[in-house]
N, C-alpha and C positions, 0 to 999 in steps of 0.2 A: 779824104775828100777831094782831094786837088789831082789825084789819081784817076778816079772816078768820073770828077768833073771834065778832065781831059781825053778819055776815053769816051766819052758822049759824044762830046764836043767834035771828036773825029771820025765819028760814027763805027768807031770800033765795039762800041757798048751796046748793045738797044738791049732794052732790059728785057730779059733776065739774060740774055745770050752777049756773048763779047765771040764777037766777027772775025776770030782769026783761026789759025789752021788747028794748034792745041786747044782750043777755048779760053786763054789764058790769057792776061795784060800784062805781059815783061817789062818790067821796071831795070832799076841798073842793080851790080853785086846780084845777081840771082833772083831778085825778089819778083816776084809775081802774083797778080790778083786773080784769083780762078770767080765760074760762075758764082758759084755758092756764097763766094765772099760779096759778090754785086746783091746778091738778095738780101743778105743779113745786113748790108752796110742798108739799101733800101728800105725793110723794114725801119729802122730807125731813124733813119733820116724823113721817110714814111709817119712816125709817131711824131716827131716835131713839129711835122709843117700841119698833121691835122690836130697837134697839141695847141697851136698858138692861133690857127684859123676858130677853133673853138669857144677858146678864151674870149678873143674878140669878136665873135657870135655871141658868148656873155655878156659882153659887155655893149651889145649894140653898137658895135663899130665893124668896122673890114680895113681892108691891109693902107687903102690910099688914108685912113685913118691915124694910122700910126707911123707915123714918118720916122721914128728913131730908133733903130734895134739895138738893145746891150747884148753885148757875148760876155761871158767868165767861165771862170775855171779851163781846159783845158782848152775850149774852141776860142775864148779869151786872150789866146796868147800864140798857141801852134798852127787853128786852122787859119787858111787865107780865107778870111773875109770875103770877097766879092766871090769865089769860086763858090764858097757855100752859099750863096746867097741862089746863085745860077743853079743849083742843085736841089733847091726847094726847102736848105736847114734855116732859112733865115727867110722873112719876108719880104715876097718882093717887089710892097711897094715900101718900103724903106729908101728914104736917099740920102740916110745918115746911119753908120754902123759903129759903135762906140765897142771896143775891143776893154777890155777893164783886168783881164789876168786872172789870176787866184784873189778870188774878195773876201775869203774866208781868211786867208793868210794876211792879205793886208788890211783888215778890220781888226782881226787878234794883235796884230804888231802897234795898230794905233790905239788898242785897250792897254796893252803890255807899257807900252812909253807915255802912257799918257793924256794923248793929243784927243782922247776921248772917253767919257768914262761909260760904265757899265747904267748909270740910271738914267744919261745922255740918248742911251741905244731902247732901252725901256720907252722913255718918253717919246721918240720918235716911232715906235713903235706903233703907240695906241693911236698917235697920229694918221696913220694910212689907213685907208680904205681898202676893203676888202669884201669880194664876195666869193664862196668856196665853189667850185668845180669841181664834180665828182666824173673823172672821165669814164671810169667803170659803167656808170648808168648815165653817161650823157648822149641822147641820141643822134646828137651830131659828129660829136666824136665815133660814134660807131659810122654812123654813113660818112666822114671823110675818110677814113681809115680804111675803112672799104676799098673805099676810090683807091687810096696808096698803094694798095697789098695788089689791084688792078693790076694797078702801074708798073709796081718793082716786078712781081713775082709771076704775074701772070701775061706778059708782053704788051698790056694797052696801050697803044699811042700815049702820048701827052698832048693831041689833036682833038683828043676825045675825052680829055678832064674837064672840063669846060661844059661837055653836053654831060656829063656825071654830073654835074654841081645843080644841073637843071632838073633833072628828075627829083634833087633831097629839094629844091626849091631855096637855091643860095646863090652869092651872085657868083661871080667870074671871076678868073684870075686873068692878069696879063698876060701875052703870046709872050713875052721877053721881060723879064724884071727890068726899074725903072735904074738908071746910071747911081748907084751909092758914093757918098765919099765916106772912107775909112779911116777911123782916126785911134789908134795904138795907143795906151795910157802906161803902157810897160814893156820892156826889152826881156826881163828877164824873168820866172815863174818866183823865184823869194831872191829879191834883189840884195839881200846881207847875209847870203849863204858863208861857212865858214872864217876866212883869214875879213872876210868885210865885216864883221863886225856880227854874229850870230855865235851862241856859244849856250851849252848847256850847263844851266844852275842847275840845275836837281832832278834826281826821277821823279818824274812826277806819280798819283796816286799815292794810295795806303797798301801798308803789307800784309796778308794776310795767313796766317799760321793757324796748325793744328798737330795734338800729340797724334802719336802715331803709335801707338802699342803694338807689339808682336813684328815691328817694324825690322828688317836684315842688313838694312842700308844696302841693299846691292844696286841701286843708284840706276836700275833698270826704268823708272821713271821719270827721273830726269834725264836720260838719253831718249825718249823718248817722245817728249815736251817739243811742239812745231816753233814753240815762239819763245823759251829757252829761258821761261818765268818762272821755272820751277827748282829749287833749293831743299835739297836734307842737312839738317845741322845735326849732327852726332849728340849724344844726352840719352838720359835715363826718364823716357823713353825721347827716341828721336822725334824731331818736332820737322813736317813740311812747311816751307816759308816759299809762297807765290806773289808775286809784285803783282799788282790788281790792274796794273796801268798796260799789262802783257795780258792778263788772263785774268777771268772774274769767276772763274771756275766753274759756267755755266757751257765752256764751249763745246770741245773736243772728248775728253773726259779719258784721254786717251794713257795718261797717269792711272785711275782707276783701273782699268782693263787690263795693263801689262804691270799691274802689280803681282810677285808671286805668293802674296802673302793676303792680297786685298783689304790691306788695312786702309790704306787710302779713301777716305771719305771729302767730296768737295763739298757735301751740305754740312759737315762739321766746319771748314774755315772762319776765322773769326777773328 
């Protein structure tokens, strides 16, 4: 994002083309942003800004409406805030940007310890308001997205979003997002990683086993196994034992197939 954002910003970028002699945005250590990569980062950056413009078309409001944006999970903690915001991933009439980190991780930690429990999360639950959004069939969603895919992929100004918003009959964006202040609620993505105090009690999940008749043990399916869930215990007949917290035996099935014997059944597991 902060790549991107700065290759606009010094008019090296105009979408879909980046202004230099390779087509390429050199970064330091080698690394570099080619065209292709300015589109796909667009398109998605693209689905946010006409994901949240939508939502608040649901709800009868627009951007000077909602003055407080939350980030989580990974733009929560790594992107910079105000670049995304200049970039169109965040609203820009926000003048407040609450950064929160992983909420998954730290909601689990304060289930885990305590500080909140499971009917706490329920009760609060049925508490909110809610009305569903189907952007598949929302036609607003299709005519901003329009507009986006304009923008990223197909060269349009962002001089000329503004007269797009006019023809779906919605209002304006501003020529410049409005000054955010930004406010960090964590340093680090799981702040008790290792020697701080995080440690593993148990596998989690159940095991799940089945005989295996006609079975050679030549162990050609557990070399085989991507996520390394899979176990022969030697017996009369040898019995496959998968940890379900690896594999639910619905995935890959890739134990069945290089069996040479095909005794391996995962709708047998039990």
């Amino acid at each position: 994002m902060a790549a991107l954002y700065s290759g606009i910003s010094a008019d090296m970028v105009k979408m879909p083309a980046i202004r230099t002699d390779d087509h390429r945005l050199h970064l330091q250590d080698g690394v570099y942003i080619t065209e292709n990569d300015v589109a796909e980062a667009g398109k998605a950056i693209g689905a946010l800004r006409a994901g949240y413009l939508t939502l608040m078309r649901e709800a009868g409001l627009w951007i000077e409406d909602v003055p407080i944006s939350f980030m989580s999970g990974a733009s929560g903690l790594y992107v910079d805030a105000m670049k995304a915001q200049r970039i169109g991933m965040v609203s820009p009439g926000s003048t407040r940007i609450i950064q929160f980190g992983n909420t998954s991780l730290a909601m689990a930690k304060e289930l885990t310890t305590g500080k909140v429990s499971l009917d706490d999360m329920r009760a609060f639950a049925h508490q909110l308001r809610a009305k569903h959004c189907m952007f598949a069939t929302s036609e607003d969603f299709k005519n901003l997205y329009s507009i986006e895919l304009s923008l990223w992929t197909y060269g349009m100004p962002m001089s000329a979003y503004n007269d797009m918003l006019d023809i779906y009959s919605m209002p304006h964006l501003p020529a410049e997002p409005v000054k955010a202040e930004v406010e960090r609620r964590v340093n680090r993505d799981i702040p008790d990683l290792g020697e701080k105090g995080m440690s593993v009690l148990r596998d989690p999940g159940m095991v799940l086993t089945a005989e295996l008749e006609g079975c050679i043990e030549c162990q050609k399916c557990v070399k085989e196994c991507p996520e390394k869930a899979l176990r022969i215990e030697g017996g009369e007949p040898p019995r496959a034992i998968i940890r379900s917290d690896l594999c639910m035996g619905t995935a890959c099935k890739r134990c069945e197939l290089v069996c040479p014997k095909h005794v391996i059944s995962l709708k047998a597991l039990r």
